[in-house]
N, C-alpha and C positions, 0 to 999 in steps of 0.2 A: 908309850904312855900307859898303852894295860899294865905290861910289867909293873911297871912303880907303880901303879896301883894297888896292882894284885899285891906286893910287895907291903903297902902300907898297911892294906888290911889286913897281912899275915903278923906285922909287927904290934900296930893297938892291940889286936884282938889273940895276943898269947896271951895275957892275964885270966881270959876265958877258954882256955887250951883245959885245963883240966876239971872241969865242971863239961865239957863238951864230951870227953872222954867219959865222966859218969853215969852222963845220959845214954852213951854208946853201951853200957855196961846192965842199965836198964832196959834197953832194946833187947838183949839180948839173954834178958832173964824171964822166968816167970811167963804172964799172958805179953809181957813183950815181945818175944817172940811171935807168935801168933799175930800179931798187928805189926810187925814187922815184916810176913811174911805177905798180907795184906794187901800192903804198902806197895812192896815190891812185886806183886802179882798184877797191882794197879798200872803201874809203869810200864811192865813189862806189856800187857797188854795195848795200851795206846802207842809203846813204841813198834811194834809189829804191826798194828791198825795202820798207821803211817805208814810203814815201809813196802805193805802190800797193797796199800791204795793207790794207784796209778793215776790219779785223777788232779789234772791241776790249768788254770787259765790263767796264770800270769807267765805265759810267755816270754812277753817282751820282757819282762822284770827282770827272768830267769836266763835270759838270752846274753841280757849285757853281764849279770853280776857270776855268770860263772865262763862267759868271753872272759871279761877282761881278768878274773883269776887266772884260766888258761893262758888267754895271752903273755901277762906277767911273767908267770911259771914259766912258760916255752921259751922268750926270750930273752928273760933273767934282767925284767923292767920292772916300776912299778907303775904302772897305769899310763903307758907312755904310747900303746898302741890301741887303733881303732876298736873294740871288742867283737864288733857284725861283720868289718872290712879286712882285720890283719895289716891294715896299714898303719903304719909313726903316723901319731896323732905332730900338728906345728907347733901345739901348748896343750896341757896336762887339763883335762875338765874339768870347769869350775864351776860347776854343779857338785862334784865328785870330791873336790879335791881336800874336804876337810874330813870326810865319810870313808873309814880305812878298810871297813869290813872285808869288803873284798879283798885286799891286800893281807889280811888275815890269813886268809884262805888262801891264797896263793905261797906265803911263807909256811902255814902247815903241809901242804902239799910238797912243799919243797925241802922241810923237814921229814919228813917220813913216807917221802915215794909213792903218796898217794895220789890217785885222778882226781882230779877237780868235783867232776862231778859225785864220787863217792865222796869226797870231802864233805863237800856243799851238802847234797839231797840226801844222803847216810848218817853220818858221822855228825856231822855240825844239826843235825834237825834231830836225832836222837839224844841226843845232850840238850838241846832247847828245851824240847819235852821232859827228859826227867829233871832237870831244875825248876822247870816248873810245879810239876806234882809236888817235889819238897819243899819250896816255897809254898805252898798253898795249906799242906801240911803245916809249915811251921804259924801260918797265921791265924787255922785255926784252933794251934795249941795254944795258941792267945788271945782268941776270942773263948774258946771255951775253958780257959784255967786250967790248961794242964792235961785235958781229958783227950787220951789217943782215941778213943774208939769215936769221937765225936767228931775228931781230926780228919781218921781213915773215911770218913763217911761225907764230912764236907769234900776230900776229892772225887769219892765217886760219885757224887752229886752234878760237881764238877764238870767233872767225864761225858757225865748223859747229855746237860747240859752242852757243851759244847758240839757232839757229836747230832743230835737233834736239834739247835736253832741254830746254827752257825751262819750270820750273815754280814755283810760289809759295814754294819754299825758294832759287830762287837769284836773282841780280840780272838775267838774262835777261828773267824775265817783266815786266820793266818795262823793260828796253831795248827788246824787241821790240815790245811792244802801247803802250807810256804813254808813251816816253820823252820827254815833256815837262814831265811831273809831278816836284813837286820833291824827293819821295822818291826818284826813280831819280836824280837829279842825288847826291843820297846816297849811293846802292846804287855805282852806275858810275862817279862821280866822286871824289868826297870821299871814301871810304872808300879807292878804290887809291891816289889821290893821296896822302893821309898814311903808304901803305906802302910810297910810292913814296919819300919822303922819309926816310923811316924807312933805307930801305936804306942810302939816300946816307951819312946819319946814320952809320951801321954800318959802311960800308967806308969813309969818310973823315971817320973822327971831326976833329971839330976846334971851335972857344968858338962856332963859328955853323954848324954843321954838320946845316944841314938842318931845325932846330927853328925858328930863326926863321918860316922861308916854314911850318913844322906849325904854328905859333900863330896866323898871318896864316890860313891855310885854316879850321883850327879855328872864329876869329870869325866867319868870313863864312858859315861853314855855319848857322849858326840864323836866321837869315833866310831862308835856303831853304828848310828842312826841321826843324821841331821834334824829330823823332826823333834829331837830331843829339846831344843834350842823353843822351840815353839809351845808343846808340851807339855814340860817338866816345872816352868814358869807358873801354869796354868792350876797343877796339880798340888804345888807344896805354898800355894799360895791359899788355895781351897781350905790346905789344913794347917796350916801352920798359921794364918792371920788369924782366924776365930781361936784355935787355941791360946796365943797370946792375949786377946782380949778378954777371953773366959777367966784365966789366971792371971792378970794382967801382970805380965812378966815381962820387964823389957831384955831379959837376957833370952827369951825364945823369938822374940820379934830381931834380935841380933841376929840369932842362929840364922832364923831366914833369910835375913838380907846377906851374910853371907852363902850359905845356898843358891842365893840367887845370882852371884858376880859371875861364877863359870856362865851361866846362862846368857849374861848382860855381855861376857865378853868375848862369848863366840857365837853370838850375836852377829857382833860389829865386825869380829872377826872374817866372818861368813860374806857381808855384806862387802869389804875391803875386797877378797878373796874373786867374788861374783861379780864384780864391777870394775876393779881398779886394779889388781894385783895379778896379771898373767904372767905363768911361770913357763917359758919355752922348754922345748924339749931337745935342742942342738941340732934340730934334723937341718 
């Protein structure tokens, strides 16, 4: 499902392949430079913040989602065994069973010979983090018109921010300690990402204005993260019903309702899944 996603957004989004290239061309000229070096000193720093903070309380969390990658891995299953026990599970968890992340993680591992663990707590948390920072970057090139130095400033703003109040009400506390877990890909990603689109959406309305690439992020989010289903409802409803009533536009009031069917349908999905649908596992 990522694939054909990632895939979709690589196809809409050629038309802006070489306008993307000129901005790259901008970075790398002039005082772009200089704010790209910034930029990159920003990243670089909270990604080594991370990697030598040893400090972390989600356990149990960390216990099943990098078992049962290991498990997977080691005996060439997908989620078929106990992840605390080593033993065949009788049926596949149906809690689990819609939520792939870890299964991710077990197919990169087995793509390129890496530990789980370096996977998961490495690799996959140092990539959360720096798509974050460029995310956040790109929001405040949109809040501010354009202006990098205003950009570079809202992330390290950012930065303090999360490193000084991070608590279990805001997405910090899973930037800072988890961020490999596929709920902070939620919190930090998918969640700004659709209000990042949203904006687009907002200042340049237009028949594909930004809802496209919000449907594409939408599907791909429940494979990372089941809470997406609960969420993301919550979120493009917040912004997307006032703005259709402000512009009274019923083709943005469409957009949403379509937005919202992945949501509506693995939903019901979830519920079928978690109640009525157990899938054995031959043992």
């Amino acid at each position: 499902m990522l694939i054909l996603i990632s895939a979709a957004f690589l196809i809409t989004g050629a038309p802006h392949l070489k306008a993307a290239l000129s901005s790259v061309k901008v970075f790398l000229s002039g005082r772009g430079k200089y704010v790209l070096a910034a930029l990159l000193a920003l990243i670089l720093i909270q990604v080594v913040w991370f990697n030598l903070n040893d400090e972390t309380y989600a356990i149990w969390d960390q216990s099943y989602y990098l078992g049962d990658t290991a498990t997977s891995l080691y005996t060439n299953t997908i989620s078929q065994y106990n992840p605390y026990t080593g033993r065949i599970l009788d049926f596949l968890n149906t809690e689990y069973l819609l939520e792939t992340y870890q299964n991710h993680g077990s197919v990169m591992c087995q793509l390129f010979s890496v530990h789980p663990m370096i996977e998961n707590l490495t690799v996959m948390a140092s990539v959360v983090i720096i798509l974050y920072q460029l995310l956040f970057y790109e929001i405040g090139m949109l809040l501010f018109h354009n202006n990098r130095c205003k950009s570079i400033l809202l992330v390290f703003f950012l930065f303090l921010l999360n490193v000084f109040s991070f608590n279990l009400y805001t997405p910090a506390e899973f930037l800072m300690i988890r961020p490999s877990e596929g709920k902070t890909i939620l919190a930090v990603l998918i969640i700004p990402a659709l209000f990042y689109l949203f904006l687009c959406a907002a200042q340049k309305p237009g028949p594909r204005s930004g809802w496209v690439y919000s449907f594409l992020v939408i599907l791909g989010s429940f494979g990372l993260n089941m809470s997406s289903i609960f969420m993301i409802p919550f979120e493009i409803s917040a912004l997307y019903l006032p703005l259709s009533l402000k512009k009274r536009s019923p083709r943005i009031l469409g957009q949403y309702l379509l937005c919202l069917l992945p949501c509506i349908f693995f939903a019901a999905l979830y519920v079928i899944t978690k109640n009525y649908w157990i899938i054995y596992t031959g043992r």
